[in-house]
FITITI-447678 format. One record per residue (C-alpha): residue number from 1; residue in one letter; x, y, z. Coordinates in steps of 0.001 Angstrom, whole numbers, padded with zeros to 6 digits. Each point is the difference from the previous one (the first is absolute). Layout:
// FITITI-447678
{k->NUM&r->A&east->X&north->Y&up->Z}
...
***
This chain:
// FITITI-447678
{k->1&r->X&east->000000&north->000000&up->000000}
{k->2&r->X&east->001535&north->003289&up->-000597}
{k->3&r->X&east->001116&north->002593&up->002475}
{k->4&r->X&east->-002236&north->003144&up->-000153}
{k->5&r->X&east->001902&north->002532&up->-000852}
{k->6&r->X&east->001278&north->002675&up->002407}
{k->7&r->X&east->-001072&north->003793&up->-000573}
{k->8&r->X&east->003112&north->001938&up->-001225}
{k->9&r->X&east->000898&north->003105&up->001483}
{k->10&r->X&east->-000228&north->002817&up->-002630}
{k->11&r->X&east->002929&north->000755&up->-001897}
{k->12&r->X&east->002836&north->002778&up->001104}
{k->13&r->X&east->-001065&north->001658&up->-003943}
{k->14&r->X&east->-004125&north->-000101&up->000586}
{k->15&r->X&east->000969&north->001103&up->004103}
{k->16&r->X&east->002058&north->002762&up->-001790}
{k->17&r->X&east->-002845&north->001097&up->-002139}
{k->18&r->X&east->-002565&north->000017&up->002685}
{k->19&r->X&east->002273&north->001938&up->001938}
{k->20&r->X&east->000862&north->002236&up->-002273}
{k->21&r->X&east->-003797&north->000835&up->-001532}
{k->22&r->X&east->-000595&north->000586&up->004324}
{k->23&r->X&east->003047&north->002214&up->000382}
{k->24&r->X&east->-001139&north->002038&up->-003309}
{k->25&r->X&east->-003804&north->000373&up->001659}
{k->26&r->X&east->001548&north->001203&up->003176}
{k->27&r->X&east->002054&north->002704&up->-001544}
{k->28&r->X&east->-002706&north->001168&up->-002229}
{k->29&r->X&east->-002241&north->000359&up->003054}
{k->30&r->X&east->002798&north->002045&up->001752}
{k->31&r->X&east->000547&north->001860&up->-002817}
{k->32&r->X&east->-003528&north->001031&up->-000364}
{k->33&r->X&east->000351&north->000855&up->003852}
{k->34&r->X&east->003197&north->001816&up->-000385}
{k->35&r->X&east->-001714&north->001806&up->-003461}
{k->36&r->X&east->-002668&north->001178&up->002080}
{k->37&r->X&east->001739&north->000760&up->003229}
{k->38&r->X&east->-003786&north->-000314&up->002512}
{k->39&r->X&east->001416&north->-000266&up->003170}
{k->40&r->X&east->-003096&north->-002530&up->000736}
{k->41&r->X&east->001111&north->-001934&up->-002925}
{k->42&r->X&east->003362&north->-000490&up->001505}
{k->43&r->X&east->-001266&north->-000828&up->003291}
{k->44&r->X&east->-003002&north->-001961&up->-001362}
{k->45&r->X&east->002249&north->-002493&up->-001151}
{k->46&r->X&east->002808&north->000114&up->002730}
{k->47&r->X&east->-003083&north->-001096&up->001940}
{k->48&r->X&east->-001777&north->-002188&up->-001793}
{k->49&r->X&east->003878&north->-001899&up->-000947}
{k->50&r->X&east->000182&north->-000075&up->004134}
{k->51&r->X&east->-003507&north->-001438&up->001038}
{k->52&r->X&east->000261&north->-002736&up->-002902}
{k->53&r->X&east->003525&north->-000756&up->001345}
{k->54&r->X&east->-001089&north->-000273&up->003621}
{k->55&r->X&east->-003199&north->-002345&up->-000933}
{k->56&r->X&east->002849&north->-002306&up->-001928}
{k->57&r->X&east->001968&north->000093&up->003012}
{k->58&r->X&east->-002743&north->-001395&up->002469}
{k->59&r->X&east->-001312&north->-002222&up->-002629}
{k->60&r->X&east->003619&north->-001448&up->-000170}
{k->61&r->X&east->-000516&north->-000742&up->003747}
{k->62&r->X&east->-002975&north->-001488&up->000313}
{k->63&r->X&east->000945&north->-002367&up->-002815}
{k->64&r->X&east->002762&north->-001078&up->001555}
{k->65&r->X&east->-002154&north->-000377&up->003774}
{k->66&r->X&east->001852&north->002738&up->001244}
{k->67&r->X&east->-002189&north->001391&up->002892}
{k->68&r->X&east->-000520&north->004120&up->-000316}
{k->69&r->X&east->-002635&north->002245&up->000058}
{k->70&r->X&east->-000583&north->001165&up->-004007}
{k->71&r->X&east->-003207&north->002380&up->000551}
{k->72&r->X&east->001737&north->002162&up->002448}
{k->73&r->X&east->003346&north->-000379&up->-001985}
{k->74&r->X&east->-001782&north->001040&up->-003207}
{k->75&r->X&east->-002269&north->002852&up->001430}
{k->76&r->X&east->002986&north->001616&up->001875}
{k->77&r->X&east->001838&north->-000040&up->-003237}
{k->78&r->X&east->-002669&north->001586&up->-001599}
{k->79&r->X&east->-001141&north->002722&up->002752}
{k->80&r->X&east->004437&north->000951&up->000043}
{k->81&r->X&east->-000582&north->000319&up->-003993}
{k->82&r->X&east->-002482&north->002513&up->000347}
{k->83&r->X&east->001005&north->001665&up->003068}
{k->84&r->X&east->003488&north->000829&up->-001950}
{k->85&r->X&east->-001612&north->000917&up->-003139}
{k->86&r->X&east->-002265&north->002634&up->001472}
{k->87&r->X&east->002343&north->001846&up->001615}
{k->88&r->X&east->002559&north->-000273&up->-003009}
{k->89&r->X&east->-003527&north->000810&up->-002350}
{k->90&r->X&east->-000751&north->002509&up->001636}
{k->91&r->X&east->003434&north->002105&up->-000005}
{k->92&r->X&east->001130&north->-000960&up->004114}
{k->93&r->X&east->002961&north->-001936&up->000828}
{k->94&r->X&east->-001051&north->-003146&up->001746}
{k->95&r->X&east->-000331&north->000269&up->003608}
{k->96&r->X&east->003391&north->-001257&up->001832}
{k->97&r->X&east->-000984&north->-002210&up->001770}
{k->98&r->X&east->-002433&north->-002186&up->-002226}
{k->99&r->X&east->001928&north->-002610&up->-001049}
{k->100&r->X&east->000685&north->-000436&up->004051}
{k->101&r->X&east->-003419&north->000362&up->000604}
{k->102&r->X&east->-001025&north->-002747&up->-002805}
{k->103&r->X&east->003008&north->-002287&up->001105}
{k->104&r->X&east->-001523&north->000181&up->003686}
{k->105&r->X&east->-003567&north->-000335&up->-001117}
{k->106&r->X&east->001168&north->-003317&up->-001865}
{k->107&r->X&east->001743&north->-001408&up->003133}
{k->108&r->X&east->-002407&north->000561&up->002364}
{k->109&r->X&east->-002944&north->-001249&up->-002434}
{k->110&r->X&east->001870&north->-003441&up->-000811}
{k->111&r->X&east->000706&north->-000860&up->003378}
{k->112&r->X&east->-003723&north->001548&up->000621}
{k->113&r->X&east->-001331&north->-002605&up->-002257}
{k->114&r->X&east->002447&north->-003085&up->001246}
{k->115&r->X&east->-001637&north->000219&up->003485}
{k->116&r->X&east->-003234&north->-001557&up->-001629}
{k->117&r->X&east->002230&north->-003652&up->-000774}
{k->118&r->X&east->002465&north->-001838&up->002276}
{k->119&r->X&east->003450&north->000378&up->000509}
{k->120&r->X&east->002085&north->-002883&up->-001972}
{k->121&r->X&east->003601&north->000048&up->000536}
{k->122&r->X&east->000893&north->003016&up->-001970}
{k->123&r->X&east->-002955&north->-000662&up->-002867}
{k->124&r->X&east->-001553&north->003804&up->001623}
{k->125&r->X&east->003337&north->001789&up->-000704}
{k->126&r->X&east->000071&north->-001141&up->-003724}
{k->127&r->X&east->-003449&north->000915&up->000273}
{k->128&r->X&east->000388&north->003918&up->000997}
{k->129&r->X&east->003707&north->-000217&up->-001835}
{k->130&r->X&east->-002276&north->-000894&up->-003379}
{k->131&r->X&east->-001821&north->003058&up->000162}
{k->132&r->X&east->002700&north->002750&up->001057}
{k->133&r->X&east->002246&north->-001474&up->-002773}
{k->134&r->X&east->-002622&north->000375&up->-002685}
{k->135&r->X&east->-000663&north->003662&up->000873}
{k->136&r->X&east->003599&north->001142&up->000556}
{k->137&r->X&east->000842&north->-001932&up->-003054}
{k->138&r->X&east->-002935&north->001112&up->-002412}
{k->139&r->X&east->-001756&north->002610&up->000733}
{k->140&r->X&east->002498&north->002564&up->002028}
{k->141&r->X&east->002976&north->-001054&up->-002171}
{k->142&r->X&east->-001291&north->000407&up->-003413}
{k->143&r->X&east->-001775&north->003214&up->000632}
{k->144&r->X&east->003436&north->001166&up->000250}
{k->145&r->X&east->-000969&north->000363&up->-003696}
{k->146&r->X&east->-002913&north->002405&up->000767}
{k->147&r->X&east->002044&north->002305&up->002552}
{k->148&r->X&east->003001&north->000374&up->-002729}
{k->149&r->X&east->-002951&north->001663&up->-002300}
{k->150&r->X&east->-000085&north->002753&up->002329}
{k->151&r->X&east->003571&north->000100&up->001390}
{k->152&r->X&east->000287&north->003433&up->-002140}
{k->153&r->X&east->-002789&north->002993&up->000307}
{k->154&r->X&east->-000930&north->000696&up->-003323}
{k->155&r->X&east->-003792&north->-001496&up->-000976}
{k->156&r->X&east->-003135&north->001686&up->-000295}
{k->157&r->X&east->-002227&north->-001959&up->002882}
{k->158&r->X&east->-003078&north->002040&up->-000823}
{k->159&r->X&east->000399&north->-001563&up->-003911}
{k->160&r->X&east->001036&north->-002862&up->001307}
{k->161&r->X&east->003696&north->000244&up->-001786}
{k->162&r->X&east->002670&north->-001738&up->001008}
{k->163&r->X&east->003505&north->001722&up->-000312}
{k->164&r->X&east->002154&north->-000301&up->-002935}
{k->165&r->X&east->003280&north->-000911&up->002389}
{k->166&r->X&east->-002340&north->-002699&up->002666}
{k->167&r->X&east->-001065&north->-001489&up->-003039}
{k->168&r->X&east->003742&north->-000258&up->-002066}
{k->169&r->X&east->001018&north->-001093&up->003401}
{k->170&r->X&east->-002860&north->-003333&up->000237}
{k->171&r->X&east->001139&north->-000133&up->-003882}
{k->172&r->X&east->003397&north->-000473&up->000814}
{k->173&r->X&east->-000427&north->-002480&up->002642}
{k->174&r->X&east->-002494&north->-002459&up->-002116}
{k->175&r->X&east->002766&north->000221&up->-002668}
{k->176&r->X&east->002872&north->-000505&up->001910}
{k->177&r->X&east->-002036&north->-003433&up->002119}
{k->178&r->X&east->-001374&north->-001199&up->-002718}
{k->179&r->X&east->002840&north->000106&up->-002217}
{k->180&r->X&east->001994&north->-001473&up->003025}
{k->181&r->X&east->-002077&north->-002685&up->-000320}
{k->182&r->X&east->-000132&north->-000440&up->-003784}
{k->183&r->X&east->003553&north->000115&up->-000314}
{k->184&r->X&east->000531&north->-002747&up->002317}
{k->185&r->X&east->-002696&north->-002171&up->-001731}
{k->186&r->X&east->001571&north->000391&up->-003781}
{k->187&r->X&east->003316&north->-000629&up->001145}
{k->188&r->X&east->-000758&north->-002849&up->002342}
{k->189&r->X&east->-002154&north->-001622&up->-002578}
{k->190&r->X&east->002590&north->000523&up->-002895}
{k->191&r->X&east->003562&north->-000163&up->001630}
{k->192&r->X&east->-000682&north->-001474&up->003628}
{k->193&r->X&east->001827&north->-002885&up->001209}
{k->194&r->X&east->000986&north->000315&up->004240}
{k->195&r->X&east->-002618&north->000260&up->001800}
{k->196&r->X&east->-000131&north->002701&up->002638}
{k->197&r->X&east->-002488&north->-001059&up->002832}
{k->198&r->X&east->-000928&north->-003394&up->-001091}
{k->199&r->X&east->-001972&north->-000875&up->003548}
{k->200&r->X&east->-002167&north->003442&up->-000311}
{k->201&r->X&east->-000239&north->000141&up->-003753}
{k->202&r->X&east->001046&north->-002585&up->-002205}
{k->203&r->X&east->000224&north->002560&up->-003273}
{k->204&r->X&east->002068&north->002754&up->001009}
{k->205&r->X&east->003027&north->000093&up->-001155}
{k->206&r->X&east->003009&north->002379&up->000750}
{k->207&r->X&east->000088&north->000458&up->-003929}
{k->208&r->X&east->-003646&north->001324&up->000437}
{k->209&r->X&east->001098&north->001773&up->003126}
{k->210&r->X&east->003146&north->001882&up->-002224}
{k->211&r->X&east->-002764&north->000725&up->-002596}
{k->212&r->X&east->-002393&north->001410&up->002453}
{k->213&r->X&east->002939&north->002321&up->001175}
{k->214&r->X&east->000894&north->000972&up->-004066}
{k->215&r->X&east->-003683&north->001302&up->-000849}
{k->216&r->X&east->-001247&north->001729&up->003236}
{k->217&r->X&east->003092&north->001860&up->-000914}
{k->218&r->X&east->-001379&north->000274&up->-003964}
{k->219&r->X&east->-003183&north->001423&up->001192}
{k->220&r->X&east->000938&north->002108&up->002993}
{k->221&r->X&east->002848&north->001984&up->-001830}
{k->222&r->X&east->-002029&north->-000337&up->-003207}
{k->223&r->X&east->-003344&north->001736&up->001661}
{k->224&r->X&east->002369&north->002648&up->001736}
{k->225&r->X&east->001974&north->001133&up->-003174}
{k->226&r->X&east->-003509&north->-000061&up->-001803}
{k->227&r->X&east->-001756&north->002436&up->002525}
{k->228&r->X&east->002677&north->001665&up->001882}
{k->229&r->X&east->-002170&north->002734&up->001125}
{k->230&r->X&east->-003161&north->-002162&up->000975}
{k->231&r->X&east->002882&north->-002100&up->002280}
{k->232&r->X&east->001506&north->002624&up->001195}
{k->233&r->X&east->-000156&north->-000865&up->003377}
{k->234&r->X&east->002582&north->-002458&up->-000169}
{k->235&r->X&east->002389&north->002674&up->-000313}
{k->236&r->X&east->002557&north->-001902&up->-002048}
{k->237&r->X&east->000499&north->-003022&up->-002129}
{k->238&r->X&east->002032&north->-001246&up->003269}
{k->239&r->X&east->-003223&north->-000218&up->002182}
{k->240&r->X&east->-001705&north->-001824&up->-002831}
{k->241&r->X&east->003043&north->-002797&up->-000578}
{k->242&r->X&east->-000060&north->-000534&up->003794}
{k->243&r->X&east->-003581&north->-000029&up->000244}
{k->244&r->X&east->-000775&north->-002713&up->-002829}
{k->245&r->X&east->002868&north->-001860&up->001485}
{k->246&r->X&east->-002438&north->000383&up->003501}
{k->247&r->X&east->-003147&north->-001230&up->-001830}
{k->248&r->X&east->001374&north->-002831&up->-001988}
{k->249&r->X&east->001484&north->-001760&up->003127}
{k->250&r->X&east->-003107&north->000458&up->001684}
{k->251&r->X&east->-001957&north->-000953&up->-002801}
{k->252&r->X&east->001307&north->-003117&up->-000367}
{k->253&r->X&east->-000762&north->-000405&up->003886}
{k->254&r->X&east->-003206&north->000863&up->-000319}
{k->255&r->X&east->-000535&north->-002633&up->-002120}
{k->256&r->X&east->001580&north->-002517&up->001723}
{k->257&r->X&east->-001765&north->000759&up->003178}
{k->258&r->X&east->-003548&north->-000620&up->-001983}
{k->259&r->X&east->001669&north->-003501&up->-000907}
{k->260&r->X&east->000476&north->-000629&up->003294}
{k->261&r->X&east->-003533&north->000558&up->000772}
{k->262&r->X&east->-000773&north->-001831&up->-003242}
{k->263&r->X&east->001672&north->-003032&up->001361}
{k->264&r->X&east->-000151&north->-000404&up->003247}
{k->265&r->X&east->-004105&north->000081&up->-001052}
{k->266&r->X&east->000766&north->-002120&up->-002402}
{k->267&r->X&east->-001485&north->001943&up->-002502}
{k->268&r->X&east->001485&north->001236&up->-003608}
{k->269&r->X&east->-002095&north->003289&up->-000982}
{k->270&r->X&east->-001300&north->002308&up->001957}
{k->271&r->X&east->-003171&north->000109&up->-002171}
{k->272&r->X&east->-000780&north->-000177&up->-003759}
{k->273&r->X&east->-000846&north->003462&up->-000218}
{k->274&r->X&east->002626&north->000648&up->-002709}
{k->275&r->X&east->001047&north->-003257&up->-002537}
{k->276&r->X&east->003606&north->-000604&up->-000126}
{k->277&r->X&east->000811&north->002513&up->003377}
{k->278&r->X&east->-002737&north->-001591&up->002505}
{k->279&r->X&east->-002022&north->002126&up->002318}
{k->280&r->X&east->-000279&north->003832&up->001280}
{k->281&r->X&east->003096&north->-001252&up->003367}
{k->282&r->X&east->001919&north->-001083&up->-003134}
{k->283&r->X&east->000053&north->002543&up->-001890}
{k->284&r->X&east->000870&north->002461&up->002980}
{k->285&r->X&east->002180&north->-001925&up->002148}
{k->286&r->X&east->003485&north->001691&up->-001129}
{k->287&r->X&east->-002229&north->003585&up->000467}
{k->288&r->X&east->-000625&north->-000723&up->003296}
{k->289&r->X&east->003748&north->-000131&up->000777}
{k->290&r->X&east->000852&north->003078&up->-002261}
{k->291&r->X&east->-002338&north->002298&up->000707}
{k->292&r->X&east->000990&north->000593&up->003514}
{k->293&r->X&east->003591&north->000222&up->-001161}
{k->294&r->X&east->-000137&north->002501&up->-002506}
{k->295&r->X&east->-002748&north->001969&up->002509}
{k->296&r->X&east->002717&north->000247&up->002856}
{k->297&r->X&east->002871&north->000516&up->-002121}
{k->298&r->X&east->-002023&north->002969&up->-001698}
{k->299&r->X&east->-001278&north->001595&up->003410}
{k->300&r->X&east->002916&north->-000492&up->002218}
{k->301&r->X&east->003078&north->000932&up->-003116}
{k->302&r->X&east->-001422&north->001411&up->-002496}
{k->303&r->X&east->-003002&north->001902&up->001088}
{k->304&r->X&east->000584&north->001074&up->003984}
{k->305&r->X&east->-002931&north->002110&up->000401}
{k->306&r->X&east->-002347&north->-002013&up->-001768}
***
């Protein structure tokens, strides 16, 4: 009797196309974002990116049993989304302490919420752990994204116009992650041979890893030398070397740390949200790690009073 045969994985040339036709739909829609420049277009998908993400990330857990609480975790997330938008909509810098405020909020509900089951060795602190590691890790570190809009005064909040420079600046950063991340996937896939964290992720290579480092450097110095004046806060083609050096290393962590969630749920995508590139968490997980960097290194070196 013969052996039923075995569904094959798709090929790396159709999981090229897919990804490409997804990566060519994504920059069309930021493009038409970018074209328009409506701060609650900008925001409007910052926020819908994060609430998909986080209802990936509990889904991921409860597939794998993982006890958590994933109507809390997904309400906070959205209730932080909105809370920063307004004040960022609405011309205000978000108040200090929020994010402190949210974190606590978070903490106190998971632990809340654990009191209604019983303790099991140290099942309740994976339990509350689940939940503040989904919020720090979704929704407070990718709207990173959202804060670097506004970074520079400059918009029109009454039109609802977002500032040439915020908007270069969220332009930049997409190009520089994402290019991070495409550089390491054509290289790997045509020139890749020693693997570079085999137990995390099996693919990367430290081929891919030198071509992730090659074009975040093509598109950072490229965008800068393009629109000097719309990047003008970097100050120098120095500050833009050293910061898409910056955002390709932690791109490339960023993306391993979504394998390790990936694996250790024993799961491969995300979601299916995008063909060939998976769901919303993996499409943003370098952003989540790049965001914040370029945001500090902006206010705290390059922008002091901002």
């Amino acid at each position: 009797m013969a052996a039923t045969p075995t569904p094959s994985s798709p090929s790396k040339a159709l999981t090229f196309a897919r990804r490409s036709a997804s990566t060519v739909f994504l920059w069309a829609t930021v493009s038409g974002i970018f074209i328009s420049r409506c701060s609650w277009a900008f925001l409007g998908l910052i926020g819908v990116l994060a609430i998909i993400a986080t209802v990936e990330y509990f889904r991921m857990l409860r597939a794998a049993k993982v006890d958590c609480f994933p109507r809390f975790g997904m309400g906070m997330a959205v209730v932080y989304c909105a809370s920063l938008h307004w004040f960022l909509l609405h011309g205000k810098p978000p108040h200090p302490d929020l994010d402190a405020f949210a974190l606590f909020i978070v903490l106190a509900g998971s632990f809340t919420l654990q009191l209604r089951h019983p303790i099991c060795r140290v099942q309740p602190l994976l339990a509350v752990a689940a939940n503040v590691l989904g919020f720090i890790y979704i929704a407070v570190l990718f709207n990173f994204a959202a804060r670097l809009l506004f970074i520079i005064p400059g918009g029109n909040e009454a039109s609802g116009v977002i500032g040439e420079s915020g908007a270069f600046l969220l332009l930049w950063l997409l190009a520089v992650t994402k290019f991070t991340d495409m550089g390491a996937y054509i290289t790997g896939s045509m020139i890749g041979r020693h693997k570079m964290i085999p137990h995390v992720s099996p693919a990367k290579t430290w081929e891919g890893f030198g071509g992730a480092l090659l074009f975040s450097q093509l598109a950072g110095i490229g965008l800068f030398l393009a629109f000097p004046s719309e990047l003008a806060a970097f100050g120098n083609i120095g500050h833009v070397i050293a910061l898409g050096f910056i955002l390709a290393l932690l791109a490339v962590v960023g993306d391993l740390a979504e394998s390790i969630v990936k694996r250790a749920l024993d799961a491969k995508d995300s979601g299916r949200m995008l063909p060939g590139i998976g769901g919303s968490l993996d499409l943003i997980d370098s952003i989540c790690f790049t965001a914040p960097a370029m945001f500090f290194y902006l206010k705290w070196l390059l922008l002091p009073t901002a």
